[in-house]
C-alpha positions, 0 to 999 in steps of 0.5 A: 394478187397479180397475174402474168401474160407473155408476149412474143415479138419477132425472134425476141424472147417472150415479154412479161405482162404483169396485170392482177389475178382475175376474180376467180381466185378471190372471194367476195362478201356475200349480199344475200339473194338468189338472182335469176334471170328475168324472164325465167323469174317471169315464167315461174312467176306466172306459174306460181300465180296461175296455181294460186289461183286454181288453188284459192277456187278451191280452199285456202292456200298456205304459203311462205318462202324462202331465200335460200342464198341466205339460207345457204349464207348464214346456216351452220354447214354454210358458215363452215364451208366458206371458211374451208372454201377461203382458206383453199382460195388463200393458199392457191393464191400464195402458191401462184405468187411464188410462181408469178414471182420466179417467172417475173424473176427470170424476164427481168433477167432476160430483159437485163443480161440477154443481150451480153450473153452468150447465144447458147446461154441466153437460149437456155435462158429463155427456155427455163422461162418459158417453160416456167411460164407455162406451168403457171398458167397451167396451175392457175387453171387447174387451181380455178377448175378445182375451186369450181368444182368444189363450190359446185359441190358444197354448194349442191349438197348443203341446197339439197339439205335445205330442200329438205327442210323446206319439204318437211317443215311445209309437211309438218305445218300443212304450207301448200306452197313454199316459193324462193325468193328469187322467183317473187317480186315482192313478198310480205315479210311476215311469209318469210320462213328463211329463218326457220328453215336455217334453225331448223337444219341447224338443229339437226346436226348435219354432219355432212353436207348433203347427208340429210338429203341423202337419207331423205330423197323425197322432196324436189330439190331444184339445180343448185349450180351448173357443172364445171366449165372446161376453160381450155388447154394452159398450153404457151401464150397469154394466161387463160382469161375469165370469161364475162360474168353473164346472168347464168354464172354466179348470180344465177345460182346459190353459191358458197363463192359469193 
Protein backbone atom coordinates (compact mmCIF):
# COMPACT_ATOMS: atom_id res chain seq x y z
CA UNK A 1 0.00 0.00 0.00
CA UNK A 2 1.41 3.26 -0.99
CA UNK A 3 0.85 6.81 0.52
CA UNK A 4 1.23 10.24 -1.30
CA UNK A 5 2.81 13.43 -0.70
CA UNK A 6 3.08 16.72 -3.03
CA UNK A 7 5.56 19.15 -2.95
CA UNK A 8 5.55 22.35 -4.39
CA UNK A 9 8.41 24.48 -6.28
CA UNK A 10 8.31 27.91 -7.09
CA UNK A 11 5.40 28.37 -9.44
CA UNK A 12 5.57 24.51 -10.82
CA UNK A 13 2.71 22.43 -10.21
CA UNK A 14 2.67 20.33 -6.83
CA UNK A 15 5.03 17.05 -7.11
CA UNK A 16 4.00 13.83 -6.40
CA UNK A 17 5.78 11.49 -3.91
CA UNK A 18 4.81 8.28 -3.87
CA UNK A 19 5.99 6.35 -0.51
CA UNK A 20 3.88 3.27 1.18
CA UNK A 21 0.84 4.01 3.64
CA UNK A 22 2.04 4.36 7.47
CA UNK A 23 1.33 1.56 9.91
CA UNK A 24 -2.06 2.84 11.00
CA UNK A 25 -4.08 1.32 8.12
CA UNK A 26 -2.28 -2.01 8.67
CA UNK A 27 -2.79 -4.76 11.08
CA UNK A 28 -0.11 -6.68 12.52
CA UNK A 29 -0.24 -10.45 14.22
CA UNK A 30 -0.65 -10.17 17.64
CA UNK A 31 2.37 -11.22 20.38
CA UNK A 32 0.48 -11.41 23.26
CA UNK A 33 1.19 -9.23 26.39
CA UNK A 34 0.10 -6.15 27.93
CA UNK A 35 3.48 -3.95 28.07
CA UNK A 36 3.81 -1.12 30.03
CA UNK A 37 6.07 1.17 31.13
CA UNK A 38 8.76 0.53 33.52
CA UNK A 39 8.59 2.70 35.97
CA UNK A 40 4.81 2.29 36.30
CA UNK A 41 5.45 -1.81 36.14
CA UNK A 42 7.93 -0.77 39.26
CA UNK A 43 5.52 1.59 40.94
CA UNK A 44 2.52 -0.84 40.88
CA UNK A 45 4.88 -3.68 41.74
CA UNK A 46 6.06 -2.25 44.61
CA UNK A 47 2.44 -1.70 45.70
CA UNK A 48 1.25 -5.10 45.00
CA UNK A 49 4.48 -6.49 47.17
CA UNK A 50 3.98 -3.98 50.24
CA UNK A 51 -0.05 -5.40 50.19
CA UNK A 52 1.39 -8.67 50.08
CA UNK A 53 3.16 -8.40 52.82
CA UNK A 54 0.74 -6.75 55.10
CA UNK A 55 -1.65 -9.30 53.76
CA UNK A 56 0.88 -12.69 54.75
CA UNK A 57 1.37 -10.81 58.50
CA UNK A 58 -2.01 -11.68 58.71
CA UNK A 59 -3.12 -15.02 57.11
CA UNK A 60 -2.46 -16.45 53.81
CA UNK A 61 -2.94 -14.87 50.59
CA UNK A 62 -4.40 -16.59 47.57
CA UNK A 63 -3.14 -15.02 44.54
CA UNK A 64 -2.87 -15.57 40.60
CA UNK A 65 -2.98 -13.51 37.52
CA UNK A 66 -4.01 -12.72 34.32
CA UNK A 67 -2.70 -11.52 30.74
CA UNK A 68 -5.29 -10.00 29.81
CA UNK A 69 -3.74 -8.82 26.26
CA UNK A 70 -4.05 -12.65 25.68
CA UNK A 71 -7.23 -12.78 27.12
CA UNK A 72 -8.41 -10.28 24.87
CA UNK A 73 -6.45 -12.18 21.96
CA UNK A 74 -7.81 -15.61 22.11
CA UNK A 75 -11.37 -14.92 24.10
CA UNK A 76 -14.33 -15.62 21.49
CA UNK A 77 -15.58 -11.65 21.27
CA UNK A 78 -11.92 -10.86 20.88
CA UNK A 79 -11.38 -13.38 17.82
CA UNK A 80 -14.48 -11.87 16.51
CA UNK A 81 -13.75 -8.34 16.66
CA UNK A 82 -10.32 -8.40 15.05
CA UNK A 83 -11.69 -10.36 12.16
CA UNK A 84 -14.66 -7.22 11.60
CA UNK A 85 -11.50 -4.82 12.77
CA UNK A 86 -9.50 -6.31 9.63
CA UNK A 87 -11.92 -6.69 7.00
CA UNK A 88 -12.69 -2.38 7.73
CA UNK A 89 -8.63 -1.75 7.60
CA UNK A 90 -8.97 -3.76 4.43
CA UNK A 91 -11.48 -1.85 2.57
CA UNK A 92 -10.24 1.63 3.85
CA UNK A 93 -6.89 0.67 2.26
CA UNK A 94 -8.53 -0.55 -1.18
CA UNK A 95 -10.67 2.92 -0.92
CA UNK A 96 -7.42 5.18 -0.62
CA UNK A 97 -5.64 3.02 -3.52
CA UNK A 98 -8.01 4.06 -5.96
CA UNK A 99 -7.57 7.56 -4.76
CA UNK A 100 -3.79 7.54 -4.59
CA UNK A 101 -4.04 5.92 -7.83
CA UNK A 102 -6.31 8.63 -9.68
CA UNK A 103 -4.03 11.63 -8.02
CA UNK A 104 -0.98 9.69 -9.38
CA UNK A 105 -2.64 9.57 -12.46
CA UNK A 106 -3.10 13.20 -12.86
CA UNK A 107 0.63 14.24 -11.91
CA UNK A 108 2.07 12.03 -14.55
CA UNK A 109 0.05 14.01 -16.54
CA UNK A 110 0.66 17.13 -15.60
CA UNK A 111 4.20 16.00 -15.58
CA UNK A 112 3.71 14.79 -19.48
CA UNK A 113 1.46 17.18 -21.17
CA UNK A 114 1.82 20.54 -19.08
CA UNK A 115 4.30 22.12 -20.61
CA UNK A 116 2.47 21.63 -24.43
CA UNK A 117 -0.77 22.91 -22.97
CA UNK A 118 -2.31 25.71 -23.04
CA UNK A 119 -2.08 28.08 -19.76
CA UNK A 120 -5.78 27.92 -19.15
CA UNK A 121 -5.65 24.17 -19.45
CA UNK A 122 -2.86 23.22 -17.74
CA UNK A 123 -4.08 25.51 -14.61
CA UNK A 124 -7.24 23.43 -14.75
CA UNK A 125 -5.13 20.69 -14.69
CA UNK A 126 -3.50 21.48 -11.83
CA UNK A 127 -6.29 22.55 -9.83
CA UNK A 128 -8.29 18.92 -10.41
CA UNK A 129 -5.06 17.49 -8.97
CA UNK A 130 -4.66 19.40 -6.30
CA UNK A 131 -8.08 19.31 -4.96
CA UNK A 132 -7.87 15.59 -5.62
CA UNK A 133 -4.89 15.37 -3.42
CA UNK A 134 -6.33 17.02 -0.83
CA UNK A 135 -9.36 14.66 -0.59
CA UNK A 136 -7.08 11.92 -0.18
CA UNK A 137 -5.30 12.93 2.68
CA UNK A 138 -8.41 14.04 4.11
CA UNK A 139 -9.82 10.35 3.68
CA UNK A 140 -6.73 8.91 4.76
CA UNK A 141 -7.30 10.90 8.16
CA UNK A 142 -10.84 10.39 8.80
CA UNK A 143 -10.17 6.77 7.84
CA UNK A 144 -7.15 6.32 10.61
CA UNK A 145 -9.47 8.40 13.29
CA UNK A 146 -12.18 6.26 12.60
CA UNK A 147 -10.12 2.97 13.11
CA UNK A 148 -8.88 4.76 16.39
CA UNK A 149 -11.77 5.25 17.93
CA UNK A 150 -13.38 1.72 17.19
CA UNK A 151 -10.33 -0.14 18.41
CA UNK A 152 -10.68 2.39 21.53
CA UNK A 153 -14.06 1.15 21.73
CA UNK A 154 -13.98 -2.92 21.19
CA UNK A 155 -11.29 -3.02 23.01
CA UNK A 156 -12.46 -0.87 26.05
CA UNK A 157 -15.83 -3.00 26.42
CA UNK A 158 -14.52 -6.52 25.85
CA UNK A 159 -11.61 -5.42 28.81
CA UNK A 160 -14.30 -4.68 31.09
CA UNK A 161 -15.93 -7.91 30.38
CA UNK A 162 -13.03 -9.62 31.14
CA UNK A 163 -12.72 -7.63 34.55
CA UNK A 164 -15.71 -9.10 35.45
CA UNK A 165 -14.80 -12.30 35.03
CA UNK A 166 -11.73 -11.90 37.07
CA UNK A 167 -13.67 -10.17 39.98
CA UNK A 168 -16.15 -13.07 39.99
CA UNK A 169 -14.23 -15.89 39.62
CA UNK A 170 -11.44 -14.42 42.23
CA UNK A 171 -15.14 -13.96 44.46
CA UNK A 172 -16.13 -17.45 43.64
CA UNK A 173 -12.71 -19.31 44.38
CA UNK A 174 -11.80 -16.61 47.47
CA UNK A 175 -8.40 -15.31 45.38
CA UNK A 176 -7.22 -12.24 47.61
CA UNK A 177 -5.18 -10.85 44.85
CA UNK A 178 -5.49 -11.42 41.12
CA UNK A 179 -2.56 -9.10 39.41
CA UNK A 180 -1.86 -8.50 35.48
CA UNK A 181 0.86 -9.78 33.91
CA UNK A 182 2.14 -6.90 32.84
CA UNK A 183 2.88 -5.30 36.44
CA UNK A 184 4.93 -8.73 37.30
CA UNK A 185 8.23 -9.45 36.71
CA UNK A 186 8.32 -13.08 36.89
CA UNK A 187 5.28 -15.23 38.07
CA UNK A 188 4.87 -18.82 38.59
CA UNK A 189 3.05 -20.58 35.89
CA UNK A 190 0.81 -22.68 37.72
CA UNK A 191 -0.65 -18.78 39.28
CA UNK A 192 -1.59 -18.17 35.69
CA UNK A 193 -5.51 -18.11 35.40
CA UNK A 194 -5.77 -16.47 31.83
CA UNK A 195 -7.13 -19.49 30.54
CA UNK A 196 -9.90 -19.85 33.04
CA UNK A 197 -10.89 -16.38 32.62
CA UNK A 198 -11.07 -16.85 28.55
CA UNK A 199 -13.39 -20.01 29.07
CA UNK A 200 -15.11 -18.59 31.74
CA UNK A 201 -16.56 -15.61 29.51
CA UNK A 202 -16.72 -17.46 26.72
CA UNK A 203 -19.06 -19.60 28.54
CA UNK A 204 -21.28 -16.79 28.92
CA UNK A 205 -22.36 -16.21 25.72
CA UNK A 206 -21.78 -12.42 25.51
CA UNK A 207 -23.46 -11.00 23.04
CA UNK A 208 -22.00 -7.83 23.03
CA UNK A 209 -18.93 -6.39 24.03
CA UNK A 210 -19.10 -4.57 26.97
CA UNK A 211 -22.64 -6.14 28.10
CA UNK A 212 -21.53 -8.08 30.73
CA UNK A 213 -19.85 -5.16 32.35
CA UNK A 214 -22.65 -3.48 31.77
CA UNK A 215 -25.22 -5.59 34.09
CA UNK A 216 -22.46 -6.16 36.44
CA UNK A 217 -20.78 -2.54 37.32
CA UNK A 218 -18.94 -3.70 40.43
CA UNK A 219 -15.85 -4.60 39.98
CA UNK A 220 -12.47 -2.31 39.26
CA UNK A 221 -11.82 -2.27 35.80
CA UNK A 222 -8.52 -0.54 34.83
CA UNK A 223 -8.34 2.03 31.60
CA UNK A 224 -8.14 -0.15 28.78
CA UNK A 225 -7.04 2.45 25.83
CA UNK A 226 -6.64 6.09 26.05
CA UNK A 227 -8.81 8.31 23.84
CA UNK A 228 -8.52 9.15 20.24
CA UNK A 229 -5.75 11.35 18.94
CA UNK A 230 -6.75 14.75 17.08
CA UNK A 231 -3.86 14.29 14.10
CA UNK A 232 -4.81 17.77 12.91
CA UNK A 233 -6.39 19.37 9.82
CA UNK A 234 -5.95 17.23 6.04
CA UNK A 235 -5.71 20.90 4.62
CA UNK A 236 -2.68 21.06 1.22
CA UNK A 237 0.58 19.99 1.60
CA UNK A 238 2.39 16.52 2.78
CA UNK A 239 -0.09 13.69 3.66
CA UNK A 240 -0.40 13.73 7.70
CA UNK A 241 2.50 11.56 9.29
CA UNK A 242 2.24 8.94 11.91
CA UNK A 243 3.36 10.07 15.12
CA UNK A 244 6.50 7.98 16.68
CA UNK A 245 5.30 4.99 18.57
CA UNK A 246 6.27 5.72 22.18
CA UNK A 247 5.59 3.71 25.13
CA UNK A 248 1.97 4.79 26.04
CA UNK A 249 0.65 3.90 22.39
CA UNK A 250 -0.16 0.45 21.39
CA UNK A 251 2.21 -1.17 23.59
CA UNK A 252 0.61 0.32 26.45
CA UNK A 253 -2.20 -0.81 26.52
CA UNK A 254 -4.69 -3.75 25.35
CA UNK A 255 -5.84 -3.67 21.88
CA UNK A 256 -7.55 -5.47 19.13
CA UNK A 257 -5.00 -3.62 16.46
CA UNK A 258 -2.00 -5.83 17.43
Amino acid sequence: MLRIFAKVVGNQPPVLLRRRLPAPLQIESINGGLRIKMRLRVIIGAMVIASLMAATARAEVKLAFVDIQRALNDCRAGKAAKERFRGRVQQLQSELQGEQDDVERLKKELEQKGPLMQPDQRQNLEDEYTKKLRHFQDDYKNSRDELQQKDNEVTGAIVRDLATVVRRVSEKEGYDFIIEKGTLLWGRPSLDITDQIIHAYDAMNVRQPGALSAEDPGGFVQSAAPPARNSGGGGGGAAPEPPEPSDSDSGGHSTIAK
